[in-house]
C-alpha beads as a LAMMPS data file, in Angstrom:
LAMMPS data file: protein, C-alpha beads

104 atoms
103 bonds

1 atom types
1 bond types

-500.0 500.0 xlo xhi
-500.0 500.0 ylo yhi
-500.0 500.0 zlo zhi

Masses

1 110.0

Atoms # bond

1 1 1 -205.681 -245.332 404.877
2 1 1 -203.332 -248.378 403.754
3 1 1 -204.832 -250.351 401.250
4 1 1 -204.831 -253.539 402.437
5 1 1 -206.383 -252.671 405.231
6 1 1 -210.227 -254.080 405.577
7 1 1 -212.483 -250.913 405.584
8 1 1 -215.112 -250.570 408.111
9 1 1 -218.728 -251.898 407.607
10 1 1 -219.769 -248.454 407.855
11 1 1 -217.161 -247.390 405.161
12 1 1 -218.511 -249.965 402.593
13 1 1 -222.080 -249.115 403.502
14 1 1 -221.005 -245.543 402.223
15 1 1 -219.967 -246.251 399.069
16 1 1 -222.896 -248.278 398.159
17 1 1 -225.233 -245.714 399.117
18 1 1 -223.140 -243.448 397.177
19 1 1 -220.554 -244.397 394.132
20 1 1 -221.603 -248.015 394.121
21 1 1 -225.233 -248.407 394.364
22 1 1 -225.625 -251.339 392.116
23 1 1 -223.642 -253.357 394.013
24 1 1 -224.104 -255.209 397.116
25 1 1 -221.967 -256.124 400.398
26 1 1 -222.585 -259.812 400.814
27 1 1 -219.426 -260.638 403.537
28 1 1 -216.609 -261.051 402.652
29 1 1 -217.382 -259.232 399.003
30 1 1 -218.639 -256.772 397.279
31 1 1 -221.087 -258.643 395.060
32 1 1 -222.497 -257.497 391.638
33 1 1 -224.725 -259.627 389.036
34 1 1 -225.219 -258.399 385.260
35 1 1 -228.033 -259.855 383.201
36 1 1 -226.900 -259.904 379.393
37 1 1 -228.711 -260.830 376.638
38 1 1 -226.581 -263.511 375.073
39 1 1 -223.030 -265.541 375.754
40 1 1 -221.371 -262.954 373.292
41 1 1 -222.186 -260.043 375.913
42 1 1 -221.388 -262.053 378.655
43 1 1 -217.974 -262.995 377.806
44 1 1 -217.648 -259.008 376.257
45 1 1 -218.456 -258.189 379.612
46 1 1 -216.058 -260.202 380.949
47 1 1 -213.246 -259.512 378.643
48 1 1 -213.853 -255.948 380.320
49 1 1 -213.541 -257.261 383.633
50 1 1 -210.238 -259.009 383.082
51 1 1 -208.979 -255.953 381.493
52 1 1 -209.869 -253.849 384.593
53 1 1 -208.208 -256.828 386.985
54 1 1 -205.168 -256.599 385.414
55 1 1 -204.905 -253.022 385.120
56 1 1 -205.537 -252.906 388.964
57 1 1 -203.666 -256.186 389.666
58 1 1 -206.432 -256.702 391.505
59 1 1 -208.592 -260.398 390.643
60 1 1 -212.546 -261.001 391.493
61 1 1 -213.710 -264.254 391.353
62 1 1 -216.334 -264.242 388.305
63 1 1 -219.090 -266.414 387.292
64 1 1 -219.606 -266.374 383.470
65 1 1 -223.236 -268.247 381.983
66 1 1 -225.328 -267.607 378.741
67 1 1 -227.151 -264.447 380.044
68 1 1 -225.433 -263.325 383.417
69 1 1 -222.398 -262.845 385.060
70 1 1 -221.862 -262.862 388.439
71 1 1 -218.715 -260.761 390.411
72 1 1 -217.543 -261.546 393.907
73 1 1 -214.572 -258.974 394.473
74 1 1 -212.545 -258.664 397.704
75 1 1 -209.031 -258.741 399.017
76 1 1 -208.082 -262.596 399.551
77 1 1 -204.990 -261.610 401.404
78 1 1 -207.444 -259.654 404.321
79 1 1 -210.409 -261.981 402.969
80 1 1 -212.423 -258.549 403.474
81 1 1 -212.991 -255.223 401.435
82 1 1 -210.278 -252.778 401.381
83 1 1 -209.842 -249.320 399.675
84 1 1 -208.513 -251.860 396.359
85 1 1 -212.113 -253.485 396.025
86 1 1 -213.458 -250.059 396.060
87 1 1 -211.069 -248.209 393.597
88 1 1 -211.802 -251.626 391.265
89 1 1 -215.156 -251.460 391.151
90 1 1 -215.351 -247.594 390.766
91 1 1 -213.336 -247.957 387.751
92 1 1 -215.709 -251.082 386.694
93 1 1 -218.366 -248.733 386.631
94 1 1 -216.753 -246.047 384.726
95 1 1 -215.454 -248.367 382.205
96 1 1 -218.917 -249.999 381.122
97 1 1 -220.401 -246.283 381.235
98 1 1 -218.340 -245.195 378.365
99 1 1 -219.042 -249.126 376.722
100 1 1 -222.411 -248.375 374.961
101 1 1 -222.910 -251.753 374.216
102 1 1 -222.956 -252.931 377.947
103 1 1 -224.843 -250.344 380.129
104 1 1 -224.482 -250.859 383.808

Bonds

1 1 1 2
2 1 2 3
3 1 3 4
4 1 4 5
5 1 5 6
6 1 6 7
7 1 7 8
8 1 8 9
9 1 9 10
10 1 10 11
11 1 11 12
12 1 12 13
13 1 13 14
14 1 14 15
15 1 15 16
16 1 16 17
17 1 17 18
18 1 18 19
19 1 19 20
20 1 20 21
21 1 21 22
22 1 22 23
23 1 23 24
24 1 24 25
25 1 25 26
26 1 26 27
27 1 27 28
28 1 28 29
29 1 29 30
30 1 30 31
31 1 31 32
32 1 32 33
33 1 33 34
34 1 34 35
35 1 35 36
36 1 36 37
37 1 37 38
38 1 38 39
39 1 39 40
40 1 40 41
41 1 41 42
42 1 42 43
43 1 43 44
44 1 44 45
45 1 45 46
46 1 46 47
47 1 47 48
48 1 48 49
49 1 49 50
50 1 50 51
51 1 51 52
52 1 52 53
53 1 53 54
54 1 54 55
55 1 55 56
56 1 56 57
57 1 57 58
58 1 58 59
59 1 59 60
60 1 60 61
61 1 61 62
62 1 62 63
63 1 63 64
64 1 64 65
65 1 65 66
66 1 66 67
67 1 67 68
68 1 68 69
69 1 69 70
70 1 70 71
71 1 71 72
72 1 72 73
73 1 73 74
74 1 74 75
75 1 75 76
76 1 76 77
77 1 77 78
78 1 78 79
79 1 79 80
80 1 80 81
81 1 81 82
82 1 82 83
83 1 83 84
84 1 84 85
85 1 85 86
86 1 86 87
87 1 87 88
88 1 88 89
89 1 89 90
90 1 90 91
91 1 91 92
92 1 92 93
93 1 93 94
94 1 94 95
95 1 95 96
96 1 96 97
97 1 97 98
98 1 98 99
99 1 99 100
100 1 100 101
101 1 101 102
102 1 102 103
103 1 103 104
């Protein structure tokens, strides 16, 4: 499958059931929310985020406060979810598994 192609709702619904389930599908994005317990973890965790983006050159929009942050990720040039979103948040996941400080 090309990558910028916009997966089917059925595809995203299978990858939350089963690499993603912390995450949501709230259209056009895939939609995740963090609790943290201060404004130092939440811009740690977001300092991890931006890492990830520009690894994948791939940018979420991102909500940073004192004891949350908030990701919205999706493909603005197909304003849906392609195989990108997917591979991004996969990675996401891996990233703050291996981050003791920030356990997903």
């Amino acid at each position: 499958m090309n990558d910028t192609q916009c997966l089917k709702d059925q595809e995203i619904a299978f990858s939350l059931s089963h690499t993603l389930s912390s995450w949501s599908y709230r259209p056009p994005a895939l939609w995740r929310k963090w609790k943290t317990r201060n404004w130092q973890e939440s811009m740690h965790l977001a300092k991890i985020i931006s890492e990830i983006a520009e690894l994948h050159d791939h940018h979420p929009n991102m909500t940073i406060k004192y004891g949350e942050v908030i990701l919205e990720l999706y493909s603005h040039d197909v304003m849906g979810i392609t195989q990108r979103d997917l591979l991004f948040a996969e990675a996401l996941q891996q990233r703050l598994k291996e981050n003791r400080s920030l356990q997903d």
